[in-house]
C-alpha positions, 0 to 999 in steps of 0.5 A: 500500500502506498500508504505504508511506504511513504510511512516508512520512508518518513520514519527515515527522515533525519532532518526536522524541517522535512519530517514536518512538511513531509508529515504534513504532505502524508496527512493531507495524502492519506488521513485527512478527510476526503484526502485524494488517496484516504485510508479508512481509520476511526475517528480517534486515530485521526484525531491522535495522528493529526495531533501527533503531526504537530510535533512531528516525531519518526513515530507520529503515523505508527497507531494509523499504520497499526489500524491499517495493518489490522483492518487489512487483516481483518476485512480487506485480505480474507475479501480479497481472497474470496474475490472473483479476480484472485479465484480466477487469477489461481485458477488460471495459474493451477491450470498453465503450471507444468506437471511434474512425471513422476 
Protein backbone atom coordinates (compact mmCIF):
# COMPACT_ATOMS: atom_id res chain seq x y z
CA UNK A 1 0.00 0.00 0.00
CA UNK A 2 1.30 3.07 -0.97
CA UNK A 3 0.24 4.33 2.35
CA UNK A 4 2.73 2.24 4.46
CA UNK A 5 5.58 3.10 2.01
CA UNK A 6 5.60 7.00 2.24
CA UNK A 7 5.24 5.98 6.45
CA UNK A 8 8.03 4.11 6.19
CA UNK A 9 10.11 6.16 4.22
CA UNK A 10 9.01 9.32 6.66
CA UNK A 11 10.46 7.25 9.91
CA UNK A 12 13.87 7.50 7.63
CA UNK A 13 13.81 11.02 7.55
CA UNK A 14 16.55 12.72 9.80
CA UNK A 15 16.19 16.44 9.20
CA UNK A 16 13.40 18.32 11.24
CA UNK A 17 12.42 20.50 8.78
CA UNK A 18 11.39 17.62 6.11
CA UNK A 19 9.93 15.40 8.94
CA UNK A 20 7.13 18.03 9.41
CA UNK A 21 6.50 19.07 5.91
CA UNK A 22 6.61 15.63 4.76
CA UNK A 23 4.48 14.52 7.60
CA UNK A 24 2.01 17.10 6.91
CA UNK A 25 2.30 16.18 2.94
CA UNK A 26 1.15 12.00 4.32
CA UNK A 27 -1.61 13.53 6.40
CA UNK A 28 -3.12 15.73 3.80
CA UNK A 29 -2.46 12.42 1.00
CA UNK A 30 -3.93 9.59 3.11
CA UNK A 31 -5.67 10.94 6.98
CA UNK A 32 -7.38 13.96 6.23
CA UNK A 33 -10.70 13.58 5.18
CA UNK A 34 -11.70 13.34 1.84
CA UNK A 35 -7.89 13.24 1.14
CA UNK A 36 -7.16 12.05 -2.54
CA UNK A 37 -5.82 8.61 -1.56
CA UNK A 38 -7.98 8.41 2.35
CA UNK A 39 -7.46 5.40 4.37
CA UNK A 40 -10.07 4.08 6.49
CA UNK A 41 -9.48 4.98 10.15
CA UNK A 42 -11.54 5.52 13.22
CA UNK A 43 -12.06 8.98 14.05
CA UNK A 44 -9.86 8.88 17.27
CA UNK A 45 -6.85 7.53 15.29
CA UNK A 46 -7.35 10.53 13.19
CA UNK A 47 -7.76 12.90 15.87
CA UNK A 48 -4.32 11.42 17.50
CA UNK A 49 -2.37 11.36 14.24
CA UNK A 50 -3.14 14.74 13.09
CA UNK A 51 -2.20 15.63 16.94
CA UNK A 52 0.99 13.95 16.53
CA UNK A 53 1.91 15.96 13.29
CA UNK A 54 2.04 18.98 15.16
CA UNK A 55 5.23 17.86 16.75
CA UNK A 56 6.11 15.67 14.18
CA UNK A 57 8.38 12.58 15.50
CA UNK A 58 9.67 9.25 13.44
CA UNK A 59 6.83 7.70 15.09
CA UNK A 60 3.87 10.32 14.64
CA UNK A 61 1.80 7.58 11.89
CA UNK A 62 2.79 4.14 13.63
CA UNK A 63 -1.08 3.96 15.85
CA UNK A 64 -2.61 4.91 11.92
CA UNK A 65 -0.08 2.33 10.46
CA UNK A 66 -1.20 -0.48 13.09
CA UNK A 67 -5.19 0.40 12.33
CA UNK A 68 -4.37 -0.01 8.52
CA UNK A 69 -2.29 -3.28 9.27
CA UNK A 70 -5.46 -4.69 11.49
CA UNK A 71 -8.04 -3.65 9.20
CA UNK A 72 -6.45 -5.21 6.26
CA UNK A 73 -6.04 -8.42 8.21
CA UNK A 74 -9.30 -8.44 9.27
CA UNK A 75 -11.58 -7.30 6.43
CA UNK A 76 -9.55 -6.36 3.15
CA UNK A 77 -7.07 -9.77 2.83
CA UNK A 78 -9.92 -12.69 3.52
CA UNK A 79 -12.26 -10.45 0.78
CA UNK A 80 -9.74 -10.45 -1.42
CA UNK A 81 -9.21 -13.94 -1.25
CA UNK A 82 -12.77 -14.99 -1.96
CA UNK A 83 -12.87 -12.34 -4.87
CA UNK A 84 -13.66 -13.48 -8.36
CA UNK A 85 -10.33 -11.95 -9.75
CA UNK A 86 -7.87 -13.62 -7.35
CA UNK A 87 -10.05 -17.12 -7.78
CA UNK A 88 -9.91 -16.85 -11.43
CA UNK A 89 -6.13 -15.34 -11.25
CA UNK A 90 -5.38 -19.19 -9.16
CA UNK A 91 -7.32 -20.94 -11.41
CA UNK A 92 -5.90 -19.79 -14.43
CA UNK A 93 -2.21 -20.03 -12.85
CA UNK A 94 -3.20 -24.09 -11.49
CA UNK A 95 -4.24 -24.80 -15.00
CA UNK A 96 -0.70 -23.36 -17.06
CA UNK A 97 1.55 -24.51 -14.40
CA UNK A 98 3.59 -27.56 -15.66
CA UNK A 99 3.30 -31.06 -14.12
CA UNK A 100 5.50 -32.78 -12.97
CA UNK A 101 6.07 -37.21 -14.14
CA UNK A 102 6.54 -38.70 -11.50
Amino acid sequence: RSSDLACEDYKKVKSPVKLAAKARKIYDEYIATQSPKEVNLESLTMEETKKNILKPTPSCFNEAQSKIYSLMQKDSYPRFLKSKIYLDLISQASSNSPRSHA
